[in-house]
C-alpha positions in Angstrom: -4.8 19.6 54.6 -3.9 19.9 58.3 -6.4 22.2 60.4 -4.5 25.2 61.7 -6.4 25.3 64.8 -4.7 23.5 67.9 -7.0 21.0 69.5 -7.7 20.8 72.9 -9.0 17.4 74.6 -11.4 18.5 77.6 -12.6 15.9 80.1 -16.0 16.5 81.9 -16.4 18.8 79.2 -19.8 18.7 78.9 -20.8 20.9 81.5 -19.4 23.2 84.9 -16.5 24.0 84.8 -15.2 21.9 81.8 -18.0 23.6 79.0 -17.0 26.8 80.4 -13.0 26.5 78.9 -14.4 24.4 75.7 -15.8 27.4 75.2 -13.4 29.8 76.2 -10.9 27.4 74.0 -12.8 27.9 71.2 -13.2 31.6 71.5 -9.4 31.7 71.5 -9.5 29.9 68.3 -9.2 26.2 68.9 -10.5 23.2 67.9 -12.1 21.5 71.0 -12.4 17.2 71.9 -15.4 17.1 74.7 -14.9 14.2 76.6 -18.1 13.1 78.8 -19.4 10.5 81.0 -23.1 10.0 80.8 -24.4 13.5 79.7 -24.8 12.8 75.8 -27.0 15.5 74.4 -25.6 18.2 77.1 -21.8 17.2 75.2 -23.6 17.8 71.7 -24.6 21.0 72.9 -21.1 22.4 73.9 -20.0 20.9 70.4 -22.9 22.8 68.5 -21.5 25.7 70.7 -18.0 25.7 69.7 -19.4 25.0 65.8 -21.6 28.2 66.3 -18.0 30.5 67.3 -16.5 28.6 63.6 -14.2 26.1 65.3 -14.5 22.2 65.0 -15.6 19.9 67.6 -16.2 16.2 68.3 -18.1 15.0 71.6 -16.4 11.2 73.2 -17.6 9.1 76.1 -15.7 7.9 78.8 -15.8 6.9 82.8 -12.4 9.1 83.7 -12.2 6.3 86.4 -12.0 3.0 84.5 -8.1 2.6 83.4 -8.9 -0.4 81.9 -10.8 1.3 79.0 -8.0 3.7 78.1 -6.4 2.1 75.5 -9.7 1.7 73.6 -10.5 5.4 74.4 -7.3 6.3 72.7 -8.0 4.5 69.3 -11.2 6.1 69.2 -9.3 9.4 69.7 -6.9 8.6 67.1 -9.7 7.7 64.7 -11.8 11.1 65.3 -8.6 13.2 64.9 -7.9 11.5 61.5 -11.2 11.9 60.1 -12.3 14.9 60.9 -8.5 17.2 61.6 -6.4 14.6 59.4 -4.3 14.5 62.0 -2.2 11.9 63.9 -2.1 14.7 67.2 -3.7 16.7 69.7 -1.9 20.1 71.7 -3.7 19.9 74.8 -5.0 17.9 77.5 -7.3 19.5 80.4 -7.8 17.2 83.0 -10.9 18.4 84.4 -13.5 15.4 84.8 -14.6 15.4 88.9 -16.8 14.1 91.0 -18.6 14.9 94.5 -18.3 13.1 97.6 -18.0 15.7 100.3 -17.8 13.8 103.8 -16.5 14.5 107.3 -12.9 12.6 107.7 -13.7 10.1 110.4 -16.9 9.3 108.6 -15.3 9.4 104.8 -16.1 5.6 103.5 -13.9 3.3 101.6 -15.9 3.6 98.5 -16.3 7.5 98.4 -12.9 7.1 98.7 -12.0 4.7 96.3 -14.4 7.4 94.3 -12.7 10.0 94.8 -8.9 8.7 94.3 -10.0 6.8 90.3 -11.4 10.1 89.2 -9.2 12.7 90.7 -5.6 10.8 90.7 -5.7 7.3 89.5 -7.7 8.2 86.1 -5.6 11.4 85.6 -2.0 9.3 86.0 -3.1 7.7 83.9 -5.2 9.1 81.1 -2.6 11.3 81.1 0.1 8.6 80.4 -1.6 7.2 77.6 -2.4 10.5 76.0 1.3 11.1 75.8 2.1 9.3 72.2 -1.0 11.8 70.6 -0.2 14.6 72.7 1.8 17.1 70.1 5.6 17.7 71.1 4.8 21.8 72.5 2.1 20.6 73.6 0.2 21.6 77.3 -1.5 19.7 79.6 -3.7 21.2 82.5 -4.6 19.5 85.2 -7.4 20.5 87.7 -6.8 20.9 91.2 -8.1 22.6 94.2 -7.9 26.2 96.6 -8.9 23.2 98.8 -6.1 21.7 98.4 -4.0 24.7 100.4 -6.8 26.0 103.0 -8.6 23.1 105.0 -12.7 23.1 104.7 -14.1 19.9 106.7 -15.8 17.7 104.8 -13.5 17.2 101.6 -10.5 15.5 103.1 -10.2 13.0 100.9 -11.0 14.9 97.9 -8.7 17.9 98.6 -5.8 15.1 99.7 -6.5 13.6 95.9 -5.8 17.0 94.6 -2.5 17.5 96.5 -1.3 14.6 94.9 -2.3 16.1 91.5 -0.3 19.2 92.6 3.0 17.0 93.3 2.3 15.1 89.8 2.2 18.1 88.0 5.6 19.1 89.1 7.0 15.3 88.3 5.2 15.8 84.7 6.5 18.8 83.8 10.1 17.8 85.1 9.8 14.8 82.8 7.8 16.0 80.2 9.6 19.3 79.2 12.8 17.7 77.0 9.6 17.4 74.4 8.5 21.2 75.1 5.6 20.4 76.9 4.0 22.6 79.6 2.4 20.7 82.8 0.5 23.4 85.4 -2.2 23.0 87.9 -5.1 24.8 88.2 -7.0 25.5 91.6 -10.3 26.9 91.5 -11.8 28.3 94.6 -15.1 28.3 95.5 -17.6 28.2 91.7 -20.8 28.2 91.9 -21.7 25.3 89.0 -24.4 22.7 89.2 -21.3 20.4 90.1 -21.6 22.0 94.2 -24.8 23.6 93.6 -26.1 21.3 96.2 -24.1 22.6 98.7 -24.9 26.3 97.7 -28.0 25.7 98.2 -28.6 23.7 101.4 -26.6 26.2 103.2 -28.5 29.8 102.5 -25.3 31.3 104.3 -23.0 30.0 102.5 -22.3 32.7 99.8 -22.1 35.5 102.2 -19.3 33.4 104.2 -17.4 32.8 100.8 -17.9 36.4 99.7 -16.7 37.6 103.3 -13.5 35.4 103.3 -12.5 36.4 99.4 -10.5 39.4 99.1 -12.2 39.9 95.4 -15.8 40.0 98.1 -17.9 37.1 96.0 -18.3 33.5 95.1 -16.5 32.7 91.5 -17.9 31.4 88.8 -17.4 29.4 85.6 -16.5 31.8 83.5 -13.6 33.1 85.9 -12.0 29.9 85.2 -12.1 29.3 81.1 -10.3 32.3 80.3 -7.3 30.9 83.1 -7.2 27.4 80.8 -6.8 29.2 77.6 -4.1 31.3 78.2 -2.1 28.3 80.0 -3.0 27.1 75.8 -1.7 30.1 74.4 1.8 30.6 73.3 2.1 33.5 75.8 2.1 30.9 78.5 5.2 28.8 77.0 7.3 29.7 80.0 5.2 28.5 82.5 5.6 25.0 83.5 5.2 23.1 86.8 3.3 25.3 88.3 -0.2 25.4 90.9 -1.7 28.4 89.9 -4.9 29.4 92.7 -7.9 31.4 90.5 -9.6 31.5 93.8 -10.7 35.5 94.0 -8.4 35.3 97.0 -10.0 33.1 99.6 -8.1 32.8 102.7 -5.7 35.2 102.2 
């Protein structure tokens, strides 16, 4: 018998950001795919997490930045869904897996860079594109990108450049992706405080009160602000929203 939960595939979901809307997703009554890297037992974790709120999970690893493994990724994907949803499908993609490499532009290097674009843009063209035959016609794909990406903060030029392309993507998905019902929008986080940038939190003692003083909503966001933005782009209440960059920033830079 079919599971009547949706099921959402999460990359980086094993911790930040990404555990935050497994969790959230799961609260809202899905099924949740945690896709991670390297972090094993923090991915079984989430998954005993979602298990505990009486939704089903299954943790998968995965370099978001080797293409070349994609393929293989998917029949594993396939497989899971089978044995454990008996299904063929899965409703929704969040593209969430990142990586650091915050550098000065004229000192940014060609591997950072390289870095930067496999996980941010490269991985997510095309994780994305080979998703598409097990992503569910109605389904919703969110893809992560950046307050960064429309207020300028030296030291992530290259990163925040990635995640204007994902903002221009998003647009071409949803334009191409909608004669099959499915919903393509960006998300830009502001500044979270997760143990993704915790690093920079905390070798700049300042830096909270700046963020707090330039945020209309007068503090530095965290992971939970996010989730609950990812589920309801999930929900059915959200199926007239496509194509669209949608800043859960507090209101930085306004």
């Amino acid at each position: 018998m079919e599971s009547a939960s949706k099921i959402a595939l999460v990359t980086g979901g094993s911790r930040g950001l990404g555990k935050n809307m497994a969790l959230r997703l799961a609260e809202k009554g899905n099924d949740v795919l945690i896709v991670y890297r390297s972090k094993a037992q923090e991915a079984a974790e989430v998954v005993a997490a979602i298990e505990a709120l009486g939704q089903k999970a299954a943790a998968i690893q995965l370099d978001t930045s080797d293409v070349k493994s994609f393929d293989q990724f998917f029949i594993q994907v396939s497989g899971i869904l089978k044995d454990k949803w008996n299904r063929d499908s899965f409703d929704f993609l969040i593209n969430n897996a990142g990586i650091s490499r915050p550098s000065v532009f004229p000192e940014t290097s060609e591997q950072d860079f390289d870095d930067l674009m496999n996980v941010h843009f490269k991985g997510v063209y095309f994780l994305s594109q080979k998703a598409l035959p097990l992503l569910a016609d109605g389904g919703r794909i969110v893809n992560l990108s950046t307050g960064l990406a429309r207020f300028s903060t030296p030291g992530y030029a290259a990163y925040a450049s990635m995640k204007g392309a994902i903002d221009t993507l998003t647009r071409y998905m949803a334009k191409e992706l909608g004669g099959r019902g499915i919903t393509v929008n960006a998300l830009a986080p502001g500044a979270i405080y997760t143990d993704f940038n915790s690093e920079s939190f905390d070798s700049h003692p300042g830096l909270t009160d700046f963020i707090s003083s330039i945020t209309a909503l007068g503090r530095v966001g965290k992971p939970n602000d996010i989730g609950g933005v990812v589920a309801f782009l999930c929900s059915e209440d959200a199926r007239w929203i496509t194509g669209q960059r949608v800043e859960v920033s507090g209101g930085m830079f306004l």
